[in-house]
LOLO-750849 format. One record per residue: z, x negated, y of N, C-alpha, C in turn; residue in one letter. Coordinates in pm, whole numbers. Each point is the difference from the previous one (the first is absolute). Layout:
BEGIN
n_Z_n_X_n_Y_ca_Z_ca_X_ca_Y_c_Z_c_X_c_Y_code
Z_X_Y_Z_X_Y_Z_X_Y_A
...
END
This chain:
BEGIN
n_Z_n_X_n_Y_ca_Z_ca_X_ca_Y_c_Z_c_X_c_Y_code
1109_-1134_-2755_51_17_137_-37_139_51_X
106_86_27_-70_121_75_50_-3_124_X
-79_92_95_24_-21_176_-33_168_18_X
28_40_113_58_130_32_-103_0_136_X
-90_54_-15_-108_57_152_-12_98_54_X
27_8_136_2_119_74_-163_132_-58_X
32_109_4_-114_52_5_-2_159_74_X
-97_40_20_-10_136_39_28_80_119_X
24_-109_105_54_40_156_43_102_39_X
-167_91_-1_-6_108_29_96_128_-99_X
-8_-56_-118_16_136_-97_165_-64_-111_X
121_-2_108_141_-17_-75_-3_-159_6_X
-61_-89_65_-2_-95_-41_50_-64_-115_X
-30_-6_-99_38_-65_-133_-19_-143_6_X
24_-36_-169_-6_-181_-34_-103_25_-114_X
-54_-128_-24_-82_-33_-121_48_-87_-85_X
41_1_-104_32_-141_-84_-100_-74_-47_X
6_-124_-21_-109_-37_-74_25_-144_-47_X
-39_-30_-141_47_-107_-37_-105_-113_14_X
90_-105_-18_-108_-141_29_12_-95_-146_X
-78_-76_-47_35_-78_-101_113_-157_65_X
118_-3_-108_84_-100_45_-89_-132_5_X
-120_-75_-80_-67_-84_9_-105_-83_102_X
11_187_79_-69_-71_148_139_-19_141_X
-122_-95_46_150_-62_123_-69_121_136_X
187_69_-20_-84_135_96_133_-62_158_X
-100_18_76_106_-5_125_-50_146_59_X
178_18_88_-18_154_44_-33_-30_178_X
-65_78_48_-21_-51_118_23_98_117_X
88_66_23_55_173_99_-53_-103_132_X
38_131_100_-21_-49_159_158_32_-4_X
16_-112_107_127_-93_48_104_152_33_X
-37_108_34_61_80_79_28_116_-96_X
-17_-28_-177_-51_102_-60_151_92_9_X
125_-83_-36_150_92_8_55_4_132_X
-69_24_110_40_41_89_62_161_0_X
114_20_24_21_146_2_-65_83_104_X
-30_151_-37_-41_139_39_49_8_75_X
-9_-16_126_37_80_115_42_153_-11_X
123_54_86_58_158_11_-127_46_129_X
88_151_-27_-86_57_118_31_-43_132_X
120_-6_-33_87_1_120_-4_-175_20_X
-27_-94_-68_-81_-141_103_-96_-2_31_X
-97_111_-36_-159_1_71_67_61_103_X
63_107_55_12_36_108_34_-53_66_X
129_-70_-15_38_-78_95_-90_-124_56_X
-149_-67_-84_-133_-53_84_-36_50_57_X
-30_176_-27_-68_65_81_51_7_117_X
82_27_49_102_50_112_43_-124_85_X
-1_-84_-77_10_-117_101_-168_-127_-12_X
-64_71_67_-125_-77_6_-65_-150_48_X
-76_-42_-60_4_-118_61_-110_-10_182_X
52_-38_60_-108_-50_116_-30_131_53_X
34_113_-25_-77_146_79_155_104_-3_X
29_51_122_34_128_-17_81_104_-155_X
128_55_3_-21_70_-139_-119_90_8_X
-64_123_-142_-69_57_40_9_107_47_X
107_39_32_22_158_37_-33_-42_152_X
43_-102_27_-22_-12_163_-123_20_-5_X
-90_-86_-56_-133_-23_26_-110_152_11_X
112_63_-94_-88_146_1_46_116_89_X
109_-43_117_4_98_126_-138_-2_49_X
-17_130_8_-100_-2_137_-125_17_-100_X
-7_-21_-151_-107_24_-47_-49_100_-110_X
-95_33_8_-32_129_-34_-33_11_-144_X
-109_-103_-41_-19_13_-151_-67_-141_-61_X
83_-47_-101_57_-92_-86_-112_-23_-103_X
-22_-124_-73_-65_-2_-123_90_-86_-76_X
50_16_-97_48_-128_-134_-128_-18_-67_X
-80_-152_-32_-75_-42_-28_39_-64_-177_X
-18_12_-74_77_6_-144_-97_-110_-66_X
27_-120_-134_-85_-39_-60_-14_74_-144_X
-120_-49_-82_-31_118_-106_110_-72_-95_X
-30_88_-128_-39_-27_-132_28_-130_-50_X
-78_-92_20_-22_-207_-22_96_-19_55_X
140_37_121_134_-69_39_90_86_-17_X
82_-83_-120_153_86_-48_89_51_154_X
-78_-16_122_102_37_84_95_115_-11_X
114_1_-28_57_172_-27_6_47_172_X
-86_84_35_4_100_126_59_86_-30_X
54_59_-89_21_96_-41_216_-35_68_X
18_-77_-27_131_-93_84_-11_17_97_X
-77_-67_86_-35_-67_125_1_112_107_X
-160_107_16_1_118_66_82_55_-2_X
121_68_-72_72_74_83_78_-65_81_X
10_-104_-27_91_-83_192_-97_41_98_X
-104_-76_-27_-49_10_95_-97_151_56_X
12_87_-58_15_148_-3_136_18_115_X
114_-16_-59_126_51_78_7_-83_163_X
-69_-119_-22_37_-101_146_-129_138_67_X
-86_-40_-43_-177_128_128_73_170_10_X
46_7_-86_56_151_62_174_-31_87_X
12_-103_-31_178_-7_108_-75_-29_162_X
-145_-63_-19_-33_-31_103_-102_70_114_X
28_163_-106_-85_73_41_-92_82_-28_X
-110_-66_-92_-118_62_-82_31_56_-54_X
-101_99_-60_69_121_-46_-75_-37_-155_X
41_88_-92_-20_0_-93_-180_-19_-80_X
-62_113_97_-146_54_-3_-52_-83_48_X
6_-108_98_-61_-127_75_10_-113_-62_X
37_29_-141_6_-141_-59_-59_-13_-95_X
-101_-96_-58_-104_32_-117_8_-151_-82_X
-18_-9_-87_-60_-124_-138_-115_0_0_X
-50_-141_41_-184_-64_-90_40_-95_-89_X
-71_12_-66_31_-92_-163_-119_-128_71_X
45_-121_6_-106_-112_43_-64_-64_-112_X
-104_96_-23_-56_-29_-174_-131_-158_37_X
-2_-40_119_-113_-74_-26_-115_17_-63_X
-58_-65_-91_-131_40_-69_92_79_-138_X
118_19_-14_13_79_-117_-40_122_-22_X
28_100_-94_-11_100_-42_110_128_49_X
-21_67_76_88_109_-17_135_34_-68_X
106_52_54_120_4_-96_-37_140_-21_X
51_17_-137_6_157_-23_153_49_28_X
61_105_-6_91_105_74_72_-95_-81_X
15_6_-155_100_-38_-22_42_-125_14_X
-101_-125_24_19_-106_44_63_-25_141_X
-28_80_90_65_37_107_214_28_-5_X
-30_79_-87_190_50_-76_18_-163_-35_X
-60_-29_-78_92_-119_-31_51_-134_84_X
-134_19_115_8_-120_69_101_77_140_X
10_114_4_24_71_133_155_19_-20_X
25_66_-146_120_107_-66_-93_171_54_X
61_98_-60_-49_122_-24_39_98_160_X
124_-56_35_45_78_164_-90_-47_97_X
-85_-91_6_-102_-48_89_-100_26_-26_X
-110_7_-112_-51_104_5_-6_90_21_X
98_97_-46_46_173_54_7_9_151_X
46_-91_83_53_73_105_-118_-105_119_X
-79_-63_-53_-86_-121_127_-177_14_-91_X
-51_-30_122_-153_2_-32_-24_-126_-43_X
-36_-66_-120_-41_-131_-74_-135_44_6_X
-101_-106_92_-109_-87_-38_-79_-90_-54_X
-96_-9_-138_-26_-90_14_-127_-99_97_X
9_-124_20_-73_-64_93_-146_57_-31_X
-139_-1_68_-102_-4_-14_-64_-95_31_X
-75_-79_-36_-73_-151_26_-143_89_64_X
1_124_-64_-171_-23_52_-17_114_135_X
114_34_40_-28_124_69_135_-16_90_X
-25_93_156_140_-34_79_82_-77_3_X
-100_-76_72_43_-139_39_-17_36_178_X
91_-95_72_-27_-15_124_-4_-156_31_X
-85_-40_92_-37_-133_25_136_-47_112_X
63_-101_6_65_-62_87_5_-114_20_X
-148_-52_-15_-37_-126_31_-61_-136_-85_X
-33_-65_83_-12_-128_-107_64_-132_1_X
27_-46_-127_116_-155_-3_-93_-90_41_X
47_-111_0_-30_-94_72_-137_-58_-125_X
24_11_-90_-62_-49_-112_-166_101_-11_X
11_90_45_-79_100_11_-6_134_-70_X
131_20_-36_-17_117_-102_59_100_68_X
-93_110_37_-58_111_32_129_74_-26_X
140_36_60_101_77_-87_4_147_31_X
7_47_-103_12_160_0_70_46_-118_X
117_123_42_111_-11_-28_-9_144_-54_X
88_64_-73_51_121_-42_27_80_147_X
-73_108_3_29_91_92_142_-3_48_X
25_91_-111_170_69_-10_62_-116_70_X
-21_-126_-45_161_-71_52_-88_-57_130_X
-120_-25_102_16_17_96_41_62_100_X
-53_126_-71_61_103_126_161_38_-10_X
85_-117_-140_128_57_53_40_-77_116_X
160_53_61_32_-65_117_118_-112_-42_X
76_3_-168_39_-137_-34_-27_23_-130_X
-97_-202_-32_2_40_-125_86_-135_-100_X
39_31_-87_100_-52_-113_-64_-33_-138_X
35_-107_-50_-68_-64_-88_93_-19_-90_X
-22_29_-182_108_-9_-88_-112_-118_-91_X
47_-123_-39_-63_-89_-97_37_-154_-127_X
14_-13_-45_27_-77_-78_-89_-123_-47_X
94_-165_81_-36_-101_-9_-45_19_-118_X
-50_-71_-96_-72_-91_-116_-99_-101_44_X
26_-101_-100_-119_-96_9_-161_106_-36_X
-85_-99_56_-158_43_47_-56_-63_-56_X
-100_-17_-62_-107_-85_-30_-71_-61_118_X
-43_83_91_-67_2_149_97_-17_89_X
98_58_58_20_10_156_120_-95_-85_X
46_-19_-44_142_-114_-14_109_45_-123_X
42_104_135_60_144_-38_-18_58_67_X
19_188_-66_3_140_72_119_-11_75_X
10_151_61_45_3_109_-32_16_138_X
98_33_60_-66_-22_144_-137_72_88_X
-71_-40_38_-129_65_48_-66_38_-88_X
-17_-30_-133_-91_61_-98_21_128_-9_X
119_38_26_2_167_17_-133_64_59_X
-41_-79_105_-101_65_96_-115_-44_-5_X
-11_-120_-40_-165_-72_-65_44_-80_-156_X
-15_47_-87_-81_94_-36_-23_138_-20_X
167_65_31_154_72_-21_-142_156_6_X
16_3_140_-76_144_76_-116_-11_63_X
-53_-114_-68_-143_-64_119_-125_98_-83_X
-113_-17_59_-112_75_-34_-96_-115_-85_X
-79_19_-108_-65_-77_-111_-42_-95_45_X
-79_3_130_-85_-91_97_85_-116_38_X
152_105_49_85_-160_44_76_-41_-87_X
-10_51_-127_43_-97_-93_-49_-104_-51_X
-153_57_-12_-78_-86_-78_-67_-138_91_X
28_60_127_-17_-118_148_109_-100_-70_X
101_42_-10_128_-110_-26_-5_-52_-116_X
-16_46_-88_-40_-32_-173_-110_-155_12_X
-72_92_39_-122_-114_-33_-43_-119_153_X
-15_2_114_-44_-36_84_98_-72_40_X
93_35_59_177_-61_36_51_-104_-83_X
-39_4_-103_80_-9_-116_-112_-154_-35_X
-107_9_35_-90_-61_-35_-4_-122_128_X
90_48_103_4_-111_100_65_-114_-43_X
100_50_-51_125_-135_-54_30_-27_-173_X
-78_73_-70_63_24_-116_100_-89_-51_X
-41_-108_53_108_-147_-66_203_94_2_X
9_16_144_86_85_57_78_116_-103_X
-67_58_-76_58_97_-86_55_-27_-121_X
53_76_-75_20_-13_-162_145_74_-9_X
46_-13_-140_126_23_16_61_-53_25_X
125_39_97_144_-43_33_-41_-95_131_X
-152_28_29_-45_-83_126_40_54_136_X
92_-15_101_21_129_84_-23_-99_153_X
64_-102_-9_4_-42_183_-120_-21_49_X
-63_-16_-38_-169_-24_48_-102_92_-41_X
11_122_-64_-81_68_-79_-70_45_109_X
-169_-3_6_-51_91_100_-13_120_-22_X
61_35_-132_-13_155_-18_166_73_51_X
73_-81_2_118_58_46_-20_16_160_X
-35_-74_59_-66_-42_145_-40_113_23_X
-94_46_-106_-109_135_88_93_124_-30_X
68_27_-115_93_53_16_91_64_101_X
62_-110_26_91_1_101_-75_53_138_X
-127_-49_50_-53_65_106_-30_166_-1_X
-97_-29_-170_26_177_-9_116_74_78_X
135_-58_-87_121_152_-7_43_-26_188_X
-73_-132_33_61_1_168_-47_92_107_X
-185_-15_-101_-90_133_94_75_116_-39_X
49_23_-109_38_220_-43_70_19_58_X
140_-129_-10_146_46_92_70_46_-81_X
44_-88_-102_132_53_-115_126_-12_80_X
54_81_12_108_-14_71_143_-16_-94_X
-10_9_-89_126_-32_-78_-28_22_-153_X
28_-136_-70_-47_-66_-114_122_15_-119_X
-5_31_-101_111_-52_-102_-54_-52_-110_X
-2_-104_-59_-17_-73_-88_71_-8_-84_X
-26_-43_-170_136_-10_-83_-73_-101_-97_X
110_-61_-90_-30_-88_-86_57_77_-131_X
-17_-44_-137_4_59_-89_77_-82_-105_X
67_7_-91_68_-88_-139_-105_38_-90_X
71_-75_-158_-89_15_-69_-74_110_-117_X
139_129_104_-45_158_-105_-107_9_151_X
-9_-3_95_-87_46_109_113_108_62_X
112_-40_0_98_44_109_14_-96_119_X
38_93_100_-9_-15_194_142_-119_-22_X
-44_-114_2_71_-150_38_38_-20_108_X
-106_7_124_71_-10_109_-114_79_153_X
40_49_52_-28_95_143_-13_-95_114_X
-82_54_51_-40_-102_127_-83_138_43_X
44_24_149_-72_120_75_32_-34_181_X
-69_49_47_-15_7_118_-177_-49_103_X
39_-122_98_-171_-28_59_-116_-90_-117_X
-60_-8_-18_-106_33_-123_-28_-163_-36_X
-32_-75_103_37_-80_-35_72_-125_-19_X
119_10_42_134_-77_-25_21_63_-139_X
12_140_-47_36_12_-108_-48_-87_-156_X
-149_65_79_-107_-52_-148_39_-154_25_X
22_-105_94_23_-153_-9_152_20_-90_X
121_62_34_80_-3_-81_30_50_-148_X
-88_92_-25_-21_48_-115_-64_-103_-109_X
-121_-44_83_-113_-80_-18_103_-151_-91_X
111_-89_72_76_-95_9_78_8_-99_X
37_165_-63_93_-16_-87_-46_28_-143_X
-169_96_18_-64_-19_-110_-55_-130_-71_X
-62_-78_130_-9_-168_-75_111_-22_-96_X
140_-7_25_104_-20_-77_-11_85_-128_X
-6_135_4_27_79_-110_-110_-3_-95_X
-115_36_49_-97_-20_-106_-66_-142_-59_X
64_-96_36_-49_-110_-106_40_-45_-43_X
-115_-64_-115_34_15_-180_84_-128_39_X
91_37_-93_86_-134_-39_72_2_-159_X
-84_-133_-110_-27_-70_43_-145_8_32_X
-129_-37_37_-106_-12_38_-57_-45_-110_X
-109_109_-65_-103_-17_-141_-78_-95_38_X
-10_-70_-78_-84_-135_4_-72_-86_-82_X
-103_15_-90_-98_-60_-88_20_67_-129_X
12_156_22_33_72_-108_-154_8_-132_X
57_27_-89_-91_17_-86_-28_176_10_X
119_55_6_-24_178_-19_73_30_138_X
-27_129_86_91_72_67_-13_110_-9_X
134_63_-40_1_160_-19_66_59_144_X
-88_59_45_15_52_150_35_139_-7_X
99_50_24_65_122_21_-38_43_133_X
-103_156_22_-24_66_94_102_134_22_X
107_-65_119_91_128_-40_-10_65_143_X
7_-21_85_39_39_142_-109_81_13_X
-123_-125_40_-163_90_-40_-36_7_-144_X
-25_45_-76_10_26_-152_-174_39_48_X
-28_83_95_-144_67_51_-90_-60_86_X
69_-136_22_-65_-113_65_-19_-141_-85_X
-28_-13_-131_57_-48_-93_-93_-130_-20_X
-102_19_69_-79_-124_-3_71_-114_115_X
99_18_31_72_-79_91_81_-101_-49_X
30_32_-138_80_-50_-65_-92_-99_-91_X
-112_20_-15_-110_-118_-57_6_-147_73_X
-54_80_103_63_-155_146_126_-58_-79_X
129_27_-18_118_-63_49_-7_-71_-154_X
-48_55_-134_-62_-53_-129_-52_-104_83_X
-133_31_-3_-104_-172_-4_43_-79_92_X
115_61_72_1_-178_127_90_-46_-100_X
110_36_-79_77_-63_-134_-44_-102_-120_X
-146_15_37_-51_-61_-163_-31_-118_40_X
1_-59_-124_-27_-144_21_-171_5_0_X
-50_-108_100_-141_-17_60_-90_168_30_X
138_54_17_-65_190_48_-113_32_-137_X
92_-39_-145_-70_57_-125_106_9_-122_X
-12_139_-29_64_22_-117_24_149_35_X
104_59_-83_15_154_-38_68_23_160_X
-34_181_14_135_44_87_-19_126_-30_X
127_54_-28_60_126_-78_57_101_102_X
-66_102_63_24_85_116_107_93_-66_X
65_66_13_124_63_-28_-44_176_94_X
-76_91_-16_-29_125_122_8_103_-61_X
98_29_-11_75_130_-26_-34_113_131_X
-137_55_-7_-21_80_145_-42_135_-31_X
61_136_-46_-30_90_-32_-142_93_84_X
41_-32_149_-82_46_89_-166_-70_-20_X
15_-105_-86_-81_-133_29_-45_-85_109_X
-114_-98_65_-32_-49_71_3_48_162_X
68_-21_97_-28_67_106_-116_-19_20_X
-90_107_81_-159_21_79_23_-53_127_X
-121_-88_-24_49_-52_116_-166_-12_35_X
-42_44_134_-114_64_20_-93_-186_94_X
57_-88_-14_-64_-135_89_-4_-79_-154_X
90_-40_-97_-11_-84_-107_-85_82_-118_X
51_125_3_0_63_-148_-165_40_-26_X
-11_5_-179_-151_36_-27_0_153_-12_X
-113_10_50_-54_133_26_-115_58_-88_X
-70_-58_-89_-87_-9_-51_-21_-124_-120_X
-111_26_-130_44_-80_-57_-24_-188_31_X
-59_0_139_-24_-145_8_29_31_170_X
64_32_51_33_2_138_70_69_94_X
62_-49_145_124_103_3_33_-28_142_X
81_-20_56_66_22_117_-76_-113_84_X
33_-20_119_-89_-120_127_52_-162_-63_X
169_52_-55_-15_-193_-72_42_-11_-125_X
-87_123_-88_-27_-22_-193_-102_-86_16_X
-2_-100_-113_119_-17_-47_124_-131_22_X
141_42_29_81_-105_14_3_-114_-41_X
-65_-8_-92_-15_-115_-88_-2_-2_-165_X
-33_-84_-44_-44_-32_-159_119_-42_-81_X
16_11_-126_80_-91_-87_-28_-130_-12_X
49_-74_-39_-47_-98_5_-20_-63_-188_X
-117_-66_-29_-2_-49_-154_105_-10_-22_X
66_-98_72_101_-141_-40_144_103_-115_X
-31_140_110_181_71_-27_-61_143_-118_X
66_-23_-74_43_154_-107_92_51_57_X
-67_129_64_102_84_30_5_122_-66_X
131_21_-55_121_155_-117_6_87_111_X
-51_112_20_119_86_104_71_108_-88_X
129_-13_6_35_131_-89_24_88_113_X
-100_125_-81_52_138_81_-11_129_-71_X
155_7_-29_-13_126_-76_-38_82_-9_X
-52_53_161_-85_116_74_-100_-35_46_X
-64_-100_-83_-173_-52_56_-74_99_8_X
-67_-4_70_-146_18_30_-126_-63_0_X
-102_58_28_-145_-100_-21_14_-57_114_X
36_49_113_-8_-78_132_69_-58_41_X
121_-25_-54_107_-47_-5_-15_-144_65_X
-118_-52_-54_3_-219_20_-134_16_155_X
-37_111_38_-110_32_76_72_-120_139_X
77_-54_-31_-2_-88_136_-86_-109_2_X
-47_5_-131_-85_-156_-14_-155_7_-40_X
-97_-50_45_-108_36_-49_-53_-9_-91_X
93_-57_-62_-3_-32_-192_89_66_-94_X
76_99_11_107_39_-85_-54_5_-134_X
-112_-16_-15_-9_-58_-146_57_-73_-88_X
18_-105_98_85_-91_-82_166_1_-38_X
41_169_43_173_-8_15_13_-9_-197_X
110_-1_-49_9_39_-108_148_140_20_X
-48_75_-34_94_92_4_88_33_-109_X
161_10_86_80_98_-193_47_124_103_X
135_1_-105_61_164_94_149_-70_-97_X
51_-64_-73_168_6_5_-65_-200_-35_X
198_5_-5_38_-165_25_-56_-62_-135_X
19_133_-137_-19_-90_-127_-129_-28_-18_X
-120_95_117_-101_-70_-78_-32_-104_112_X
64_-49_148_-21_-63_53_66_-125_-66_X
81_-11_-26_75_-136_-92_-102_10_-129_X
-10_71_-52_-95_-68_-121_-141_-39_38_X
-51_52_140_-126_-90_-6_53_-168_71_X
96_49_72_44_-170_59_54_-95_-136_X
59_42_-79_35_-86_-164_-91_-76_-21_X
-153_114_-7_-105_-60_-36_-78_-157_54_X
15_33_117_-46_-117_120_67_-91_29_X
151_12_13_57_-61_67_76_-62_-109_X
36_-176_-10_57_-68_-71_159_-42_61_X
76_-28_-145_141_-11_7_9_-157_132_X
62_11_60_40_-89_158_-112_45_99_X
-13_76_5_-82_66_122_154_17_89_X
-126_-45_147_96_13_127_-21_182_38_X
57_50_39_20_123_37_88_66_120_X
-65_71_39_86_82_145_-43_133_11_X
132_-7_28_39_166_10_7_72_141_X
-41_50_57_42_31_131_45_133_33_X
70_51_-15_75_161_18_-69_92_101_X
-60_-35_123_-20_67_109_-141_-66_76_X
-115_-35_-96_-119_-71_35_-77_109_89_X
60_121_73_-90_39_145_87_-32_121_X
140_-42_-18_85_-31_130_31_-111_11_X
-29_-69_-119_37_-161_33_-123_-126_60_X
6_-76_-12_-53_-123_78_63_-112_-10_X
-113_-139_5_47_-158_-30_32_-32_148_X
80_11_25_45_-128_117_-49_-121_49_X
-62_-43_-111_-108_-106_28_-98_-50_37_X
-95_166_-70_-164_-10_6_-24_-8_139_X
END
């Protein structure tokens, strides 16, 4: 049996082939929304321009002086590189001038984009002609208050002191908040280390029952969220959903949050698995969207296995490798950010990660990466699974194990 997997997002997006033995019982398992067609330019605009619940934005930007577009990194296929120049052409029809308008990259606890990561996520005319920032967690921050929950918020300079600011982001399922989207732009998006790690650990620790993936109407982390981006004052939101190359599915823009609820409504639909992995013996989890977030795709493995024991086969094709991520990630050889480490492997599961572009730090999400077994191509990942794995093994495949989610759990 061979199957055809997205790979490489960032770099031409390509496919992977890879064969399966006909003797095991393989079910394929995509998210529900995977052949949804690519949106034109010209149907994102027409979301943009007709907004939901607020004002178009050119109106919104009479009378104002200087603008921020608030961007997500690296970890969301969002194409901005689409998106901004609409909303470029609506802030200057409405006035602003060219020089009054700036980019922060809302890296959260991540790592810095470099220039050229910037081109790819931006295109090359936005760089050239606009000032791109990236966020700082540890420095210039301004305080604008505290949530109800108690977390201390303090925000990215730059986009306080603009006079409207604009948010570009891309639903996916969450492990934590449900799904992205929405206010996360701004906690964890542009917040300062302190109020992240307030929300991470303390917030988070009020309700935990409340969270997980694909958990969203009750999440108390979406909750604090949402108060965050109410204290900054996002004034106009665009959201997008993605298919299964990580092309713009569908646009939702305007007041911040009606959008993210409608965005939010149609990602439940798109991203889940259907049919739903269930008492698998193996799951081969394809990290394509986040390929650099790849321990995400372990999760969507072990909730598949039968009694949460047996193999799961990570698929991370990530040239850049692991995003840094300065609250989870190790820093040292036994310790690391305010919540290293995320968690352990567990006995029960053998986990394969193939990565052609491994690194030593590569499995650093776990405080055991000892136990990963590593390859770098499919033949020597199929010949160690030959080895282990016997003829009627249950098996699942999942194409897109960082954007998908069980409907169930």
């Amino acid at each position: 049996m061979k199957f055809s997997l997205p790979q490489l997002l960032w770099y031409e997006n390509t496919s992977i082939e890879i064969d399966l033995p006909d003797e095991w019982e393989v079910e394929y398992c995509p998210m529900k929304g995977a052949d949804r067609p690519a949106l034109t330019v010209e149907e994102m605009e027409k979301a943009i321009v007709n907004p939901i619940g607020t004002p178009r934005l050119r109106d919104l930007a009479e009378g104002k002086k200087r603008a921020v577009i608030i961007f997500d990194d690296m970890t969301r296929p969002t194409r901005v590189d689409q998106l901004a120049p609409i909303l470029l052409k609506e802030l200057m029809a409405g006035g602003i001038s060219e020089e009054d308008i700036v980019f922060v990259c809302a890296l959260g606890t991540h790592g810095a984009l470099t220039q050229n990561e910037f081109r790819k996520k931006l295109g090359q005319e936005i760089v050239e002609r606009f000032r791109v920032f990236n966020h700082n967690i540890y420095e210039n921050c301004v305080e604008v208050g505290t949530t109800s929950r108690g977390t201390r918020l303090l925000v990215n300079r730059e986009v306080v002191e603009a006079d409207l600011k604009i948010g570009i982001g891309c639903v996916t399922a969450h492990a934590q908040v449900g799904f992205s989207g929405g206010g996360k732009i701004v906690l964890p998006g542009i917040s300062h280390v302190d109020s992240i790690a307030h929300y991470h650990l303390q917030v988070e620790a009020m309700a935990k029952e409340t969270t997980g993936l694909g958990n969203f109407d009750n999440n108390i982390l979406r909750l604090e969220i949402e108060e965050a981006a109410r204290m900054t004052g996002i004034d106009f939101l665009v959201n997008v959903t993605v298919n299964a190359r990580g092309e713009t599915s569908a646009v939702f823009a305007g007041e911040l949050f009606q959008v993210h609820e409608q965005a939010v409504a149609l990602a439940k639909k798109l991203y889940a698995t259907q049919p739903r992995p269930q008492n698998k013996d193996v799951v081969i989890a394809n990290a394509f969207v986040k390929a650099n977030e790849m321990a995400i795709s372990v999760l969507l493995g072990v909730l598949a296995l039968k009694d949460l024991a047996g193999t799961v086969v990570v698929i991370a094709d990530s040239p850049e490798g692991q995003v840094i991520h300065y609250l989870l990630g190790r820093f040292g050889r036994d310790y690391g950010g305010r919540q290293y480490p995320i968690g352990a492997l567990p006995e029960s599961v053998n986990l394969i990660v193939m990565a052609p572009r491994m690194d030593k730090t590569f499995g650093d999400w776990f405080s055991n990466p000892e136990r990963i077994t590593w390859t770098k191509d499919w033949a020597q990942t199929l010949a160690l699974l030959r080895d282990e794995v016997k003829p009627g093994a249950r098996v699942a495949l999942v194409p897109n194990a960082t954007m998908q989610y069980y409907a169930d759990f």
